[in-house]
N, C-alpha and C positions, 0 to 999 in steps of 0.2 A: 546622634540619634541611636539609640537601643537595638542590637540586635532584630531583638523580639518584636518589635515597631517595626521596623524596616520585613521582617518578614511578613507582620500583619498587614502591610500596605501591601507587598508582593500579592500578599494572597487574596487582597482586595482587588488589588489589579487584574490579578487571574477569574474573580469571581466575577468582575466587571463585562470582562470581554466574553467569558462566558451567555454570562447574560444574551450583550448584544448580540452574537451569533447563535446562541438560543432563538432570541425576535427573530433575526433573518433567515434560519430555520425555519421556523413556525408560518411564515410570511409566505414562502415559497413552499412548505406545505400545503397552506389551505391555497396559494395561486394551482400548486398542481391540479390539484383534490377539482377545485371548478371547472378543469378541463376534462375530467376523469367523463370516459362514455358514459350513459347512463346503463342502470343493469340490465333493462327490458327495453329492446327497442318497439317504437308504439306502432311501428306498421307493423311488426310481426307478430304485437300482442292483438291486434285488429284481425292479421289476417287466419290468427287461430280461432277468435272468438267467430270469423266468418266459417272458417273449416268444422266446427263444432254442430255453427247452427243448420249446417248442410247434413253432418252426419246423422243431427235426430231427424232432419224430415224426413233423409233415405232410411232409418228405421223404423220409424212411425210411419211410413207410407205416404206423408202428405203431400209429397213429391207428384206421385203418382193418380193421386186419389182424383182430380180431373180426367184423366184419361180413362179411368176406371170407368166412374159414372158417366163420363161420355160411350162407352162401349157397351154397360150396361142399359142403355137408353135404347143403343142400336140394336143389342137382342130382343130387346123387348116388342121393337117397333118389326123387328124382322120374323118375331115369332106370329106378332099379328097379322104380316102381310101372309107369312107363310098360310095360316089358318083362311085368309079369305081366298088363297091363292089355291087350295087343294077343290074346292069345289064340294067342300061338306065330306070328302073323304077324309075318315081318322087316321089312316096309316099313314099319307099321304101330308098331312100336317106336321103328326109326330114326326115325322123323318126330318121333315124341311126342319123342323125345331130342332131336333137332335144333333141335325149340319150347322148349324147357325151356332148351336153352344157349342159345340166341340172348338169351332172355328175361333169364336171370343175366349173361351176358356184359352186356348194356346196362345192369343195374343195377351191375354191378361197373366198366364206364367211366365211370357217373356218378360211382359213389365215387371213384374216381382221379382225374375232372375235379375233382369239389368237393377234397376233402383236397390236390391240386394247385395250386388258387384258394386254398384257407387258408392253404397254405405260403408262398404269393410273400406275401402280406397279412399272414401274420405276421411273415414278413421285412422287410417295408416298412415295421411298425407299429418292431420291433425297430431299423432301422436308424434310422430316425426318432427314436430315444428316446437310441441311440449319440450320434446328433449332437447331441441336444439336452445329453447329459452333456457332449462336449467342447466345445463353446460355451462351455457357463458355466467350465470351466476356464480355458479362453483368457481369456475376461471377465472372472475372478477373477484370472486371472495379468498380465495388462494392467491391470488397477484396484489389484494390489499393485506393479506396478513404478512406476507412474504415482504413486503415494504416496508411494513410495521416494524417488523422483525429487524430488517436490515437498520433502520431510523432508530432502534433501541440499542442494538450493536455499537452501531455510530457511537451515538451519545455516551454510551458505558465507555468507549473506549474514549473520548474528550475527557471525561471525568476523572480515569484510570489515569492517564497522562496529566491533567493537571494535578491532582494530586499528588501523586508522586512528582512529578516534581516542586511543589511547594514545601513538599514535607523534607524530600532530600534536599529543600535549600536551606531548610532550620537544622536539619541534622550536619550540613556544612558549615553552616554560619556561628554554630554553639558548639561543636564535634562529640566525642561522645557517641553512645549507642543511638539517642535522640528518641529514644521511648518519651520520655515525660517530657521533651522539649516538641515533639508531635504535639500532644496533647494540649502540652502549653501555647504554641502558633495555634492550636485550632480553634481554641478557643477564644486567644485575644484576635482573631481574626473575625470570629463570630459576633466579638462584642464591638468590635470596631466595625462593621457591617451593620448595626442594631436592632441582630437578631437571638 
């Protein structure tokens, strides 16, 4: 058998098993890959989209807006008591009037202080929960490049080794420099491969 034969199989052999540890490779690639967390966990994507819909209604008041109109109800009904309660005196009304708003008005600045305090805090809680999803994105997407990276290394460095040593076994088997006896193995290996 021919040198150059015998190297072409060599190199077949090498491209063979390449292969199959390629497949087995790839196998336990994509078996990793289905264990891989997923990027957004769905109670925490739930429980922002609940933090969210909490922070517009403590913006938009809606929170609040029952106890409003229940208070405003109670001025209203306490400014008419007041008025049947003064006995046709005008001072004597106004005044009950003027206690009565004073007294809602400070209950309704508390509710817009507090529901005001909920809304920054449940925007703080919400933006809090934002950052914490795209961290772990970033962190999922840096721990897959970083994999990537290492699985390309891998592989150049199987190919760096097979190679060289296929090429230093035609540059032993013919001696010589092995420039055009490279070339010659590469390509009866190619053609004996039938590519």
């Amino acid at each position: 058998m021919p040198l150059a034969s015998a190297a072409a199989i060599a190199a077949a052999i090498s491209g063979t098993t390449e292969l199959v540890q390629g497949g087995m490779a790839a196998y336990k690639r994509r078996k990793a890959d289905s264990l891989e967390s997923p990027v957004e966990d769905p109670q925490q994507r739930l429980e922002l989209a609940r933090l969210r819909r909490q922070q517009k209604a403590f913006e938009t008041g809606a929170v609040a807006k029952t106890d409003q109109e229940r208070l405003n109800s109670i001025l209203k009904q306490q400014s008419q008591s007041s008025a049947r309660m003064s006995g046709g005196e005008v001072g004597v009304a106004i005044g009950g009037n003027a206690k009565n708003t004073a007294a809602i008005g400070d209950v309704l600045r508390k509710i817009g202080s507090n529901t005001r305090d909920k809304g920054v805090e449940a925007g703080k809680l919400s933006s809090g929960l934002a950052d914490t999803i795209s961290n772990r994105k970033l962190e999922l997407g840096i721990l897959k490049q970083t994999k990537e990276e290492a699985q390309a290394a891998q592989l150049q460095k199987g190919f760096n080794q097979n190679s060289q040593a296929a090429l230093s076994y035609g540059v032993q088997s013919k001696g010589g420099d092995g420039a055009g006896d490279k070339m010659a193995m590469l390509k009866t290996a190619l053609k004996f491969l039938g590519v």
